[in-house]
C-alpha atoms as a printed R data frame, in Angstrom:
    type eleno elety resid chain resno       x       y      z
1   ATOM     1    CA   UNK     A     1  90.331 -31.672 30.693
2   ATOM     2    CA   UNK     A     2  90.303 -33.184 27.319
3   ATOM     3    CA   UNK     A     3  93.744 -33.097 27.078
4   ATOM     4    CA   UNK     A     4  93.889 -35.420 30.088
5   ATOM     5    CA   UNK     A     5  91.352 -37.932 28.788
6   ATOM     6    CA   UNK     A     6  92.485 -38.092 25.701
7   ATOM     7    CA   UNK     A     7  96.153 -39.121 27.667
8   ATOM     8    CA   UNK     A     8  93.706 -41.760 29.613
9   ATOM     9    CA   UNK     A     9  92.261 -42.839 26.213
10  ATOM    10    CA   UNK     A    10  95.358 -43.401 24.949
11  ATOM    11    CA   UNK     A    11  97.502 -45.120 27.675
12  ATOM    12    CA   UNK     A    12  94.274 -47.355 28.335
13  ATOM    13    CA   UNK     A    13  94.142 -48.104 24.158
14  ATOM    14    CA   UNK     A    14  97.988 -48.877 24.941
15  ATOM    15    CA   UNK     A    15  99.323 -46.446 23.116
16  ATOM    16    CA   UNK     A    16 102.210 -44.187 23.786
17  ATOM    17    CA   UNK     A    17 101.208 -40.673 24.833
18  ATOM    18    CA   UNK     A    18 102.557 -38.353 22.620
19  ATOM    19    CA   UNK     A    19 101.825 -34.705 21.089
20  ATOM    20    CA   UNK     A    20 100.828 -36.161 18.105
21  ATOM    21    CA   UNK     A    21  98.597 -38.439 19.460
22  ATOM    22    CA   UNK     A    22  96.951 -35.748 21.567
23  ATOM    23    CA   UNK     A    23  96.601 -33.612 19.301
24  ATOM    24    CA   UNK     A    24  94.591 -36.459 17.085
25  ATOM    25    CA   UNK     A    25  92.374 -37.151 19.829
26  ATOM    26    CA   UNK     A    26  91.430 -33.748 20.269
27  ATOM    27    CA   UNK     A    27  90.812 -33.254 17.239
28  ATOM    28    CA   UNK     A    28  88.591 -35.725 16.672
29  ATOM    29    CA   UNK     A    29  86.097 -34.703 18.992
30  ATOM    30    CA   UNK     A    30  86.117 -31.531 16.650
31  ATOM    31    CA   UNK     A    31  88.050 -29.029 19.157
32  ATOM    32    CA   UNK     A    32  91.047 -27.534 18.432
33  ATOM    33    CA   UNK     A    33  94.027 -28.326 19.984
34  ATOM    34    CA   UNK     A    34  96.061 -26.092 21.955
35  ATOM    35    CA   UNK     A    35  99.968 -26.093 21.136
36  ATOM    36    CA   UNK     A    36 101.437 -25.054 24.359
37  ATOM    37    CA   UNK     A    37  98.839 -27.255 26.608
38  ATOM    38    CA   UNK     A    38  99.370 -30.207 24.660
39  ATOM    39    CA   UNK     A    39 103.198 -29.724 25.242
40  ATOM    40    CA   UNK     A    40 102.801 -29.350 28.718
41  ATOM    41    CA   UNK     A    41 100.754 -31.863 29.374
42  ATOM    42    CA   UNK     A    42 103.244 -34.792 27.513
43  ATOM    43    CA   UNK     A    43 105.898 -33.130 29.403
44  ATOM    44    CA   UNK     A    44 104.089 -33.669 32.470
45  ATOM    45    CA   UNK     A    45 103.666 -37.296 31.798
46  ATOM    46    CA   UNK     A    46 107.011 -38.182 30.778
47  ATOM    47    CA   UNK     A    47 108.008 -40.922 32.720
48  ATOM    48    CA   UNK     A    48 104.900 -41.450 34.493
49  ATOM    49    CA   UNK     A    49 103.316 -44.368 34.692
50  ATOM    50    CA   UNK     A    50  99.480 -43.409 34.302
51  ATOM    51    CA   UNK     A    51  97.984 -46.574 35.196
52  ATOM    52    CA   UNK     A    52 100.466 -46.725 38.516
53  ATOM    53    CA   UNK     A    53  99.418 -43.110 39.152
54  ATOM    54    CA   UNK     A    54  95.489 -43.797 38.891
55  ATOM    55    CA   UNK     A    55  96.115 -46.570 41.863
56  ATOM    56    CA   UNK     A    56  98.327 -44.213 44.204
57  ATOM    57    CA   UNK     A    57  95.227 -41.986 43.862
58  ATOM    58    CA   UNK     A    58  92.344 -43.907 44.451
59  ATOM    59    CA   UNK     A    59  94.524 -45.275 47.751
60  ATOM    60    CA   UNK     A    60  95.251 -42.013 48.911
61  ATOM    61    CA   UNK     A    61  91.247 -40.979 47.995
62  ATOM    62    CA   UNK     A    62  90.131 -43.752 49.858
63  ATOM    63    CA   UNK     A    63  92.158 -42.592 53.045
64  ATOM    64    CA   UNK     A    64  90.754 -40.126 54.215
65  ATOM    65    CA   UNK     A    65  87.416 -41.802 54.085
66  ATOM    66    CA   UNK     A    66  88.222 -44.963 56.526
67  ATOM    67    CA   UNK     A    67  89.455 -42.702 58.514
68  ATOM    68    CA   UNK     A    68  86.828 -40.577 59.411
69  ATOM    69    CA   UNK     A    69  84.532 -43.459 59.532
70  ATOM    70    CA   UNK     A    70  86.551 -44.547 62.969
71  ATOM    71    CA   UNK     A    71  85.291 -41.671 64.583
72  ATOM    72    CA   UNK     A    72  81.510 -42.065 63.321
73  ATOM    73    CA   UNK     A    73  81.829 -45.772 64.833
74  ATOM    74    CA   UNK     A    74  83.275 -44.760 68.146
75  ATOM    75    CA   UNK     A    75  80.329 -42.405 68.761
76  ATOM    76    CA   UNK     A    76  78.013 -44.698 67.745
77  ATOM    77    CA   UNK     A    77  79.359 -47.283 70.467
78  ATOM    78    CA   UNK     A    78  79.595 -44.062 73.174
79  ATOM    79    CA   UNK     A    79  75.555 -43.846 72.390
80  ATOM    80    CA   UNK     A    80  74.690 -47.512 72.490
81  ATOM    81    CA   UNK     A    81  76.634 -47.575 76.136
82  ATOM    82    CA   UNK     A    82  74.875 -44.098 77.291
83  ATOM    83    CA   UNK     A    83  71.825 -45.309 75.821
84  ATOM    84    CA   UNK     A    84  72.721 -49.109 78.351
85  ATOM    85    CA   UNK     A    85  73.301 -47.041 80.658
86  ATOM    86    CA   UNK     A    86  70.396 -44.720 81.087
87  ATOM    87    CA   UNK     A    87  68.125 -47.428 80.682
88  ATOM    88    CA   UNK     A    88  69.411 -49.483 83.910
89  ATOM    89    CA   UNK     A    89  69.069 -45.916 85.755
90  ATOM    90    CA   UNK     A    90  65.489 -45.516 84.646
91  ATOM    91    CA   UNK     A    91  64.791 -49.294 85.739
92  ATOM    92    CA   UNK     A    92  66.621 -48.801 88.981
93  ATOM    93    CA   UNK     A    93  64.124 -45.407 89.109
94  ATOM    94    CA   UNK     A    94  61.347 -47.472 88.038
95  ATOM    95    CA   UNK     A    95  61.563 -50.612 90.418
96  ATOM    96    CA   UNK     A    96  62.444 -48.169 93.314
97  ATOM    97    CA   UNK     A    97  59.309 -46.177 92.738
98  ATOM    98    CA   UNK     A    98  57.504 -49.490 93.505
99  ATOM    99    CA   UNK     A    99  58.911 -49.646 96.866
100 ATOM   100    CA   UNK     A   100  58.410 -46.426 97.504
């Protein structure tokens, strides 16, 4: 994971993400970098446009989440009718009771 902020830091710093530059953030938190993860990583990210990237995820996050909140408001209109509806029956019951 800290080779991934330390791409964040960077790109968000507006610097260009390279293995040098990973490898110098890393390394100033006092770990030690490794070599073939730090390769990966800016191979990974070549071309990408992290800030463009961030945004298609937090859409594609957010998704999911309106759309199960549909369902949760349809059910919650279903009760409010049943609920309408079982209190006319139980007046109907009620006022018929008084005329026995």
């Amino acid at each position: 994971m800290e080779y991934i902020y330390s791409a964040l830091l960077l790109d968000s710093a507006g610097k260009k993400v390279t293995e040098d530059a990973v490898k110098k953030v890393v390394e100033a938190t006092g770990e030690k970098s490794d070599e073939a993860r730090v390769k990966a990583m800016v191979a990974a990210l070549e071309g990408v446009d992290i800030k463009d990237a961030i945004k298609q995820a937090s859409v594609v996050a957010a998704a999911p989440a309106s759309s199960e909140a549909a369902p949760k408001e349809q059910k919650k209109e279903e009760k409010k009718e049943e609920n309408q509806e079982k209190k006319a029956e139980e007046a109907v019951a009620g006022l018929s009771s008084l005329f026995g």
